[in-house]
Structures are given as C-alpha cells and as structure tokens.
N, C-alpha and C positions, 0 to 999 in steps of 0.2 A: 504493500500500500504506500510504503516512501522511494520515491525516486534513489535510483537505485546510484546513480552517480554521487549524490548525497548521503547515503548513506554508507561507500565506499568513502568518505569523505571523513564523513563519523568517526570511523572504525581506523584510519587511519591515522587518527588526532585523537585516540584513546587508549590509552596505559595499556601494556601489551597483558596478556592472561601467561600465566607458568607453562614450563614446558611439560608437567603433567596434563594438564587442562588442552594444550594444544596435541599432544599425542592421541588423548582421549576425542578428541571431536574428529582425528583422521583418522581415527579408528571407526570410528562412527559414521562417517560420512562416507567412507572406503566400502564398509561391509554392509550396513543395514537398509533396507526398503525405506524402513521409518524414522529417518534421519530426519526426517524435518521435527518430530518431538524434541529433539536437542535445543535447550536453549541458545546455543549459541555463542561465539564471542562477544559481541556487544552487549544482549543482554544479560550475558554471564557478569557481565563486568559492572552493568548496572544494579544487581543483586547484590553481587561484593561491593557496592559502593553505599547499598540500601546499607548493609549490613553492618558493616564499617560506620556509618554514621550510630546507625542504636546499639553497636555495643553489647549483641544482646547475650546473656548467659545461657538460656535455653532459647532453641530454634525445632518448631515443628515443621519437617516438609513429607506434604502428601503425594506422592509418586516420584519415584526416584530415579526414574530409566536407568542412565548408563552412571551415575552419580555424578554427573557435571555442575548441576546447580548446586548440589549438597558441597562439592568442595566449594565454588563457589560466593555460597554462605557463609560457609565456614572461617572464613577469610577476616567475616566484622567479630567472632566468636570471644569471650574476655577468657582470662588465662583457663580460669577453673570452668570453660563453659563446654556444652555438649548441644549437639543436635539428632534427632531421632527422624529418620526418613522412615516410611514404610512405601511399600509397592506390592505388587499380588504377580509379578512376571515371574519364574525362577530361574529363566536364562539371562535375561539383562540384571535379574539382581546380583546374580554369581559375578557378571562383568564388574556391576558396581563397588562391589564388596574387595575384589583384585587390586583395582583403581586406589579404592581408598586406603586402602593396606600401604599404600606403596606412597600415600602423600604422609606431608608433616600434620595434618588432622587423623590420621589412624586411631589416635586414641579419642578422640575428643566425636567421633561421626557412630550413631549408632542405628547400622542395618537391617531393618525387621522387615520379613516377609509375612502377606497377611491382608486380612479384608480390614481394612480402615475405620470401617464403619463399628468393626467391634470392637478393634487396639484401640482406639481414640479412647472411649470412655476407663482403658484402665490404666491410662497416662495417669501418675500423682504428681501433677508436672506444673508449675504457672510457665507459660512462655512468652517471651518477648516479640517473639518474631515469627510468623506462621507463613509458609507459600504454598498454594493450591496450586497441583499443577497436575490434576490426576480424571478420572473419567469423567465428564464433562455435566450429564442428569444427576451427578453425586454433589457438585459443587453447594449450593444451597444445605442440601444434609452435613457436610464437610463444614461450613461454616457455623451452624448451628450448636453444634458439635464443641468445635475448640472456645467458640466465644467466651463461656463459663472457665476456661482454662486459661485464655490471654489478659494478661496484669493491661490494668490502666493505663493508656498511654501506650499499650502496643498495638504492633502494624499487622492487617495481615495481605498478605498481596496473591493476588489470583491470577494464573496464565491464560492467555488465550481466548479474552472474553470479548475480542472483534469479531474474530472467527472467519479470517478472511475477508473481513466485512460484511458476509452476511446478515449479520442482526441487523442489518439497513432490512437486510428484505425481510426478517422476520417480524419488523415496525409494519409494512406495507402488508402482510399478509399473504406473501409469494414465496415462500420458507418455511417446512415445514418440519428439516431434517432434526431429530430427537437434541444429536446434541448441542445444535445454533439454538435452538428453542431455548433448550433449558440453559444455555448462556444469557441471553436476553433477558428471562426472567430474573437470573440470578441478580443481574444486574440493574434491574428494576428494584427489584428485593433490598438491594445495600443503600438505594440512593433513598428508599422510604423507610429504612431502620432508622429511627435519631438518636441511636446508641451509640452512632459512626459518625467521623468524617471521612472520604473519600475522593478520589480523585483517579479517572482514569486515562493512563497514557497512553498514547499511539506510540508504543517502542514495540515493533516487531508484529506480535498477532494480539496485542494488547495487553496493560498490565494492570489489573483493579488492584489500588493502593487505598488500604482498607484501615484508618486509625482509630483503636476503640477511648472514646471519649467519655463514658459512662456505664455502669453495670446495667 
C-alpha cells in the first residue's frame, strides 16, 4: 500500500537489524510459501523501537512463526525481563525455538506451543507489552483475554489489521472473507472500548497501537 521507492527509502535510513535477525528472514524468505507472515525488517525494527521505548519486563506475543518478532521484542526487554510467545504450528515453532537458542535473549524468550485461547488464562503474569499477530477471527477473543493481565499504561499492538486494504471493502459491503471481517470488526471494537487509546499505523499491512488507559 506505500510506494515502494519510498519505502526502499525507509528501510535504507533505518538502523540495520543483527545478523541473526537477517539470517532468519533469508531463511524465510528462501524456503517458505508463507513468507509474507514475516514481519519483516522495517517492521521488525519498529517493534524493537516500540519496545525499547517501554522498557517492558514482561512481553506477551500471540503467534510466533519463525520467532523474528519475539527477538525483535526482545530487544526493548529490562535486565530481569522475559517474554512468553505461544503458536499452535510444531514445524515453524521447532525453527523458532533453534533461532532463539542461538540469540543473546535465549534465556530471557519463553517458547510454548498450544491453543492460546487456553495458555492465556493460566498466565500469572501483568504484562507491559502484548503483540497480536496470530489467526485473524481470534483477534477480539485475544484481546479480551490479556486486557485483565496488561498493567496500566501498557500497549498492546495488533498485526495486520488493513488487511491489504480490504476493510475498505469490508466498510462498502463487497468483502466478505472471514478473516478481513473479523479485522474490521476488531477494529471497530478498540476505537469504541474507552478503556483504550489507540492509534493505527499504515506500517506495512497495518499496526493497531493499543494503550490501556483504565481498568
């Protein structure tokens, strides 16, 4: 959706990503069909810059793929902090889990395989920092979910919720596909919580930047 000269432009005038990070995305992009779920270098590097700014001790991430975004994350993490990804793949978690072995967060990234919808409730966890970045009709349940678990004052940020741009056609009513829908809605849903502030980016296939302002 951004002119792609310009966004070569971006990418070029942005602090480079470690040669882990860059092994991992040629690896990704070399072997998988579904390379485009990679976040990416740009917005890898926007994540690590979200995160780096908050600082946060505990970071929840819902879908983990190849663990790009988890290191990433990882990146804004305080000395004594951790982050817990889950995903339900058991091929790309095995990549993930490789991956993160071999970076300087090994100790600090913790890899669970598993339906989401039931780890989540037996997290004893407050988190700073949450990213949604997992099957697309789950996103609203995913939110509901960690809300009760994210401290005052944290963020939680959601992937993918242009959708291509779609949700244009899902406004018009010429869109009907399950999981642009349930993007749209989601995204309906967060701008009429007043538990939030919000704001969403056009970085990539879009970012809902989700601040909880009140219980």
């Amino acid at each position: 959706m951004i002119n792609t000269e310009i966004q070569d432009y971006a990418n070029r005038f942005t602090s480079l990503q470690n040669d882990l990070l860059e092994e991992l995305s040629q690896k990704t992009y070399s072997e998988r069909a579904d390379k485009n779920m990679l976040s990416g270098f740009y917005q890898g590097r926007v994540l690590a810059m979200i995160s780096q700014l908050v600082n946060p001790q505990r970071i929840l991430e819902i879908g983990t793929y190849m663990g790009f975004s988890a290191l990433c994350l990882a990146e804004g993490l305080t000395d004594d902090g951790k982050i817990i990804t889950l995903d339900m793949q058991p091929e790309t978690h095995k990549i993930a889990k490789e991956f993160i072995a071999r970076s300087e967060f090994a100790g600090k990234v913790d890899a669970r395989l598993g339906d989401a919808t039931k780890i989540i409730p037996t997290l004893d966890e407050t988190f700073d920092l949450v990213f949604i970045d997992a099957d697309k009709p789950n996103y609203a349940n995913y939110f509901d979910l960690v809300f009760p678990k994210l401290r005052l004052g944290g963020l939680i940020i959601a992937d993918n919720v242009l959708w291509s741009g779609h949700v244009l056609e899902v406004e018009k009513g010429t869109e009907t596909d399950e999981s642009c829908v349930a993007l749209h809605e989601f995204n309906k849903k967060i701008l009429a919580d007043e538990r939030v502030s919000n704001v969403l980016l056009t970085i990539r296939d879009g970012l809902m930047v989700i601040r909880k302002e009140r219980e």
